[in-house]
VEXDREN-2710 file (C-alpha; in Angstrom, 1 decimal):
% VEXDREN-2710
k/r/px/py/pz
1/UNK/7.1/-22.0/10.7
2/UNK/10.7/-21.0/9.5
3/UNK/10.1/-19.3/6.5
4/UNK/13.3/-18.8/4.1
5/UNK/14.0/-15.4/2.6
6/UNK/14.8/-16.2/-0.7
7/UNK/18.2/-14.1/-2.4
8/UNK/15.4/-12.3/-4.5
9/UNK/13.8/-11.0/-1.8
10/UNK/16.2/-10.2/0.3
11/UNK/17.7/-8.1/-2.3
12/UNK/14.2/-6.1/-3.2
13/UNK/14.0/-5.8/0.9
14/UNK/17.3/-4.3/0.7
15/UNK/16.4/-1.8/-1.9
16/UNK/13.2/-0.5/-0.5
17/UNK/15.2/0.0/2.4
18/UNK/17.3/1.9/1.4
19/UNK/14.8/4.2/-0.5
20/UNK/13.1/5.0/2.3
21/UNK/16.2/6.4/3.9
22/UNK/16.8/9.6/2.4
23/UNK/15.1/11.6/-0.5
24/UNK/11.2/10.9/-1.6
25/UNK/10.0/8.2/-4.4
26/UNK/6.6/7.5/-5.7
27/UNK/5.1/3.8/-4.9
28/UNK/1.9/3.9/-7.6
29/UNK/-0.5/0.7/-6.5
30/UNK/-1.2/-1.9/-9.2
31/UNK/-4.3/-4.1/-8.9
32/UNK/-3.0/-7.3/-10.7
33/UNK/0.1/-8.5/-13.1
34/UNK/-0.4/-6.6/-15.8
35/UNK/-0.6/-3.1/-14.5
36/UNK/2.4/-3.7/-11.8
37/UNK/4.6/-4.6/-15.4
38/UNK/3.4/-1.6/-16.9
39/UNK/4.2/0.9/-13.8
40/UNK/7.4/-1.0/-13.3
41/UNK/8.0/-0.7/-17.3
42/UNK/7.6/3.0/-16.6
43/UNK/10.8/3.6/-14.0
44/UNK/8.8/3.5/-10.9
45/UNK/11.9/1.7/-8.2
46/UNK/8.7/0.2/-6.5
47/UNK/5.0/-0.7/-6.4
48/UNK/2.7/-1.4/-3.7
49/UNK/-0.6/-3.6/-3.9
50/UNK/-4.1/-1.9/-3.6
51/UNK/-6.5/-3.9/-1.4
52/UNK/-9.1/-1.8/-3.2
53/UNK/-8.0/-1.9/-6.8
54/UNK/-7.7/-5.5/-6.4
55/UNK/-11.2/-6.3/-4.7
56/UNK/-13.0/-4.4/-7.4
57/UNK/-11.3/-6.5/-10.3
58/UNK/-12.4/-9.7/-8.5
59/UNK/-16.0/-8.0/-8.5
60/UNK/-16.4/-7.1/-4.7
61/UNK/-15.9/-4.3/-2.2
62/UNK/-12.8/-3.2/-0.4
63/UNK/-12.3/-5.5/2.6
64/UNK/-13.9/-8.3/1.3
65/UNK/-11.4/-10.8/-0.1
66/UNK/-9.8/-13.5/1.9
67/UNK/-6.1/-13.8/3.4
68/UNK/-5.7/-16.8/1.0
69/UNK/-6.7/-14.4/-1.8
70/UNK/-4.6/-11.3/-0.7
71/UNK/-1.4/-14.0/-0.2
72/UNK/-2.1/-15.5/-4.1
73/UNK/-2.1/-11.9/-5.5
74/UNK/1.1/-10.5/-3.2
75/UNK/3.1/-13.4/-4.9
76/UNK/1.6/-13.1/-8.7
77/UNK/2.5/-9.3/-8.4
78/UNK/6.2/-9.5/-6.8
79/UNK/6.9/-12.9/-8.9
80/UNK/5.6/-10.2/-12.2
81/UNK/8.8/-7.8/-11.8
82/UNK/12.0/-7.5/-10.5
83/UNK/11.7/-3.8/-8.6
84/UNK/10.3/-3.9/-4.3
85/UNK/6.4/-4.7/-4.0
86/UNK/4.9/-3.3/-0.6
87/UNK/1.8/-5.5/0.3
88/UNK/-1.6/-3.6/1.6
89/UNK/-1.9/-6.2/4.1
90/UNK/-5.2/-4.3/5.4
91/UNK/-5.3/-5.3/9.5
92/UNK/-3.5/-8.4/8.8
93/UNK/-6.9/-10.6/8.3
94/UNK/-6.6/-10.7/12.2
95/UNK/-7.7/-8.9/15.4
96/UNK/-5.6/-10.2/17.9
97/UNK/-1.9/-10.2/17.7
98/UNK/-0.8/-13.7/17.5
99/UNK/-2.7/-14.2/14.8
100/UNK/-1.4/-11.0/12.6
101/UNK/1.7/-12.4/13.6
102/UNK/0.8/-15.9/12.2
103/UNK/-0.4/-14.3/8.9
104/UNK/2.1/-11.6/8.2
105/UNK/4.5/-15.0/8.6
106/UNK/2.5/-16.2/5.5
107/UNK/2.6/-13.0/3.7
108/UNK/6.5/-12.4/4.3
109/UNK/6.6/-15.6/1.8
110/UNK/5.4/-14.4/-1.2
111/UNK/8.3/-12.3/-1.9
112/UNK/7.1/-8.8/-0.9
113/UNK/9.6/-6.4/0.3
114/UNK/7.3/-4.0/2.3
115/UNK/4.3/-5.2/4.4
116/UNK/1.5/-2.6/6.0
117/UNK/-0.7/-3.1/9.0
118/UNK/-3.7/-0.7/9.6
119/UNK/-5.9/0.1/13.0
120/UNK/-9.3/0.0/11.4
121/UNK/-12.0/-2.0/12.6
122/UNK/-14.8/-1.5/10.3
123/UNK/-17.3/-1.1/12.8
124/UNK/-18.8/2.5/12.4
125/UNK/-19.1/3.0/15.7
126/UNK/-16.1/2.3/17.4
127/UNK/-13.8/2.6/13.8
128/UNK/-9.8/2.2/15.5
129/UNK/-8.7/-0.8/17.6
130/UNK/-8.1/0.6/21.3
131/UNK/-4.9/1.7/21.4
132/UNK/-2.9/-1.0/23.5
133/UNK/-3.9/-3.8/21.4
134/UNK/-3.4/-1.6/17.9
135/UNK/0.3/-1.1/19.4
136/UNK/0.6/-4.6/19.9
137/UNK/-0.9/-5.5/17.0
138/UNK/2.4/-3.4/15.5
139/UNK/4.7/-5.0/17.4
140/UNK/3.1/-8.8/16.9
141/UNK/4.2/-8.0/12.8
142/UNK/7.5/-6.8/13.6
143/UNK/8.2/-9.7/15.7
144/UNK/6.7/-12.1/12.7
145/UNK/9.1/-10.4/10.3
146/UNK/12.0/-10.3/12.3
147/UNK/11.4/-14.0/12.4
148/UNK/10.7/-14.2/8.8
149/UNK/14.7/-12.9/8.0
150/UNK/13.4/-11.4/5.1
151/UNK/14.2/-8.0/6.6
152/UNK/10.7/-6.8/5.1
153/UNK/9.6/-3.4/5.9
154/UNK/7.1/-2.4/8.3
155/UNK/4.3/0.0/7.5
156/UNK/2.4/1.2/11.0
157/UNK/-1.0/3.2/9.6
158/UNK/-3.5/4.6/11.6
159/UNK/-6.6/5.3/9.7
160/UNK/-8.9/7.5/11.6
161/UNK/-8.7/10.6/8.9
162/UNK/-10.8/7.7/6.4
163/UNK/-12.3/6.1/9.0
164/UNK/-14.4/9.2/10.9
165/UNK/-11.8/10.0/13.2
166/UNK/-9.6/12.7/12.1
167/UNK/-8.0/13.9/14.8
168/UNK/-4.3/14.8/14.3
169/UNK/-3.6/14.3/17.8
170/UNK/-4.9/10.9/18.2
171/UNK/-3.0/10.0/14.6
172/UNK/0.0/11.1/15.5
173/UNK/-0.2/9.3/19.4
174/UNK/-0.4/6.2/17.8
175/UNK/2.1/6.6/15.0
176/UNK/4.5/7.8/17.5
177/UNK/3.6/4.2/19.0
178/UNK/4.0/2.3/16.7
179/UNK/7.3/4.0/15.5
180/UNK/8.3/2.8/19.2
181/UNK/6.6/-0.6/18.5
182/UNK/8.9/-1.2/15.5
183/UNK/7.1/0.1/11.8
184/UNK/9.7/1.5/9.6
185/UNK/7.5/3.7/7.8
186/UNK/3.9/5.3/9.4
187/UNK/1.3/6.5/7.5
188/UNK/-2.2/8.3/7.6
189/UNK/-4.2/8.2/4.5
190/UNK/-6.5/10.8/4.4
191/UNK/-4.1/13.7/5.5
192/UNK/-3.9/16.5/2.8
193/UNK/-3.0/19.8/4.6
194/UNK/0.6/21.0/4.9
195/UNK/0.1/21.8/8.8
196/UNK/-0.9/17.8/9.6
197/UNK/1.9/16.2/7.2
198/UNK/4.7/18.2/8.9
199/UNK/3.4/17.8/12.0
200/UNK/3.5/13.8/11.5
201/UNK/6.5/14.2/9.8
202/UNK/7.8/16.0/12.4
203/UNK/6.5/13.8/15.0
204/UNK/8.0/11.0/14.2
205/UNK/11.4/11.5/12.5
206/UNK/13.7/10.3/11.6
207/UNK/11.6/7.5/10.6
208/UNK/9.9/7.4/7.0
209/UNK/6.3/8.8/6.5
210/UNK/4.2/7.9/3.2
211/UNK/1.4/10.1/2.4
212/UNK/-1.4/8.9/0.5
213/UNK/-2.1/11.0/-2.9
214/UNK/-5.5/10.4/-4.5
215/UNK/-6.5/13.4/-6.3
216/UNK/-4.7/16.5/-7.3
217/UNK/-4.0/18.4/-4.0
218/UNK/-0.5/18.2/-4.1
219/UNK/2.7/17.5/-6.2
220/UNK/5.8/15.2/-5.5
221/UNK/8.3/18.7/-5.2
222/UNK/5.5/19.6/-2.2
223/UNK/5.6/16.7/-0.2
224/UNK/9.6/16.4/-0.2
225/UNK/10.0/19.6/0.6
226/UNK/7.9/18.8/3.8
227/UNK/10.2/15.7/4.2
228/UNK/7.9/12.7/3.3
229/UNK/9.6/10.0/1.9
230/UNK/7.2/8.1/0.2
231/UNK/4.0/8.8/-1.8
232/UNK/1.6/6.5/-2.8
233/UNK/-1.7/6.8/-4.7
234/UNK/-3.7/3.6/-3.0
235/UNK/-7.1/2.3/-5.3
236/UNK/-6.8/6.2/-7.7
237/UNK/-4.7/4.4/-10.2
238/UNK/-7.3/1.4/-10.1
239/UNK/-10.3/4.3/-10.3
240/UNK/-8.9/5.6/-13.2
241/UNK/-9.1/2.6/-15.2
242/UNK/-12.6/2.0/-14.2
243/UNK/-13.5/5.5/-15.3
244/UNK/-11.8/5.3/-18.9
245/UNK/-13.5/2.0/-18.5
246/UNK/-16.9/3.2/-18.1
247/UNK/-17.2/6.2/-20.1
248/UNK/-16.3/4.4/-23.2
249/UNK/-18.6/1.5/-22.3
250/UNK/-21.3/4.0/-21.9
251/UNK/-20.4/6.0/-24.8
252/UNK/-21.7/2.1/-26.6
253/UNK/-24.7/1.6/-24.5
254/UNK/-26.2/5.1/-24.7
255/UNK/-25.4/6.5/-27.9
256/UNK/-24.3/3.5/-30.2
257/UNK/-20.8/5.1/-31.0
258/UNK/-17.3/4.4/-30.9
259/UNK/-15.5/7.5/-29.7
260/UNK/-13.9/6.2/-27.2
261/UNK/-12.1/3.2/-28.1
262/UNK/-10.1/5.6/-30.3
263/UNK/-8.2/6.5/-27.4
264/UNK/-7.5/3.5/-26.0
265/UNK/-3.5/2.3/-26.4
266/UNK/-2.6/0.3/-29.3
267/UNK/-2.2/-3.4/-28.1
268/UNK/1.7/-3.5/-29.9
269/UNK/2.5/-1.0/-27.0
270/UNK/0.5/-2.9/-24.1
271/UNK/2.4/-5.9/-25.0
272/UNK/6.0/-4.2/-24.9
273/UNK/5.9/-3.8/-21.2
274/UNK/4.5/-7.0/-20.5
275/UNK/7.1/-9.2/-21.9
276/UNK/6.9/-12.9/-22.4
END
């Protein structure tokens, strides 16, 4: 497959490039078209797809929505605005390489500018990949995207602190690796204390690290001054709907009042970020 980078996303490439070099930015998650208009409406310089957020608005778990799914939503969401979308490409809908090779070919299509491969297997029991093939899992999507030409960036993430494994020195062997096997950016959701991000941050500079942010446990000024360069907030945006959501639905079912829909935003100011 010879996939051609269009000028559009070789230009959003370019520019999430270049914010990962220096500095830290906020990369909030949308779920679908509408909310990835409305963060970029609100200055964000880029987004980055939720595989959670968007499994729960197609009425399913995380994890459980095809790669033909996943591709359809990466390209409605980066064909929605004009700012870098980074793609939760979960394990890349593959075990063995080749294969996340093949499909992160597909993905670098859509018009993405960021692309992130994790080492989870969802099996309880034995939750990472073993290390070799996790590492050349890495390398098998860098390869793909230096294929590509799209100049994508590469997101290595190693998930044991979410996955029943949180061991720093584990984490940080295989983000070391697959800094070496050729991810831009490496990340560990599920690390909060100051010790663990700067020793990952530490570990493997000069290359980016993005720190997931789901509740309040930290503030932007925080993580830059531990040099992270990126922040993201993965399904909490998603969750936040679902809770404004619920309460007022609720509020209807239980008591038989209205309370809540008072709050909700006027539909005048919904429609100005969403545009034609």
């Amino acid at each position: 497959m010879d996939a051609q980078p269009t000028t559009a996303a070789l230009s959003r490439s370019e520019v999430f490039r270049e914010l990962h070099r220096s500095g830290c930015f906020v990369v909030p998650n949308p779920w679908d078209r509408g909310s990835a208009r409305l963060l970029a409406g609100l200055g964000f310089r880029a987004l980055a797809t939720t595989s959670s957020g968007f499994a729960a608005s197609r009425g399913r778990a995380d994890h459980y929505v095809t790669l033909e799914e996943t591709l359809a939503q990466l390209q409605s969401v980066a064909d929605a605005v004009e700012i870098p979308v980074n793609a939760d490409f979960e394990g890349g809908f593959a075990i063995m390489p080749a294969d996340v090779g093949a499909n992160v070919l597909l993905a670098a299509e859509t018009g993405i500018a960021g692309l992130s491969i994790e080492d989870s297997t969802g099996d309880s029991s034995n939750p990472l990949f073993d290390f070799k093939l996790a590492t050349e899992r890495i390398a098998a999507a860098r390869h793909a995207i230096d294929e590509s030409g799209t100049g994508i960036l590469l997101t290595g993430r190693s998930e044991g602190f979410i996955a029943g494994r949180p061991d720093l020195a584990e984490t940080i062997r295989r983000l070391t690796a697959y800094a070496e096997a050729g991810a831009d950016c490496l990340f560990a959701p599920g690390i909060r204390s100051k010790a663990e991000i700067s020793a990952i941050v530490k570990a493997v500079s000069p290359k980016a690290v993005n720190v997931l942010v789901g509740s309040d446990f930290t503030t932007v000024a925080e993580l830059r001054d531990l040099g992270v360069r990126r922040i993201s907030v993965g399904g909490a945006l998603a969750r936040a709907a679902w809770t404004g959501f619920l309460q007022a639905a609720k509020e209807i079912a239980e008591q038989g009042t209205f309370t809540g829909l008072s709050r909700a935003l006027p539909f005048a100011e919904i429609n100005r970020f969403m545009g034609s």
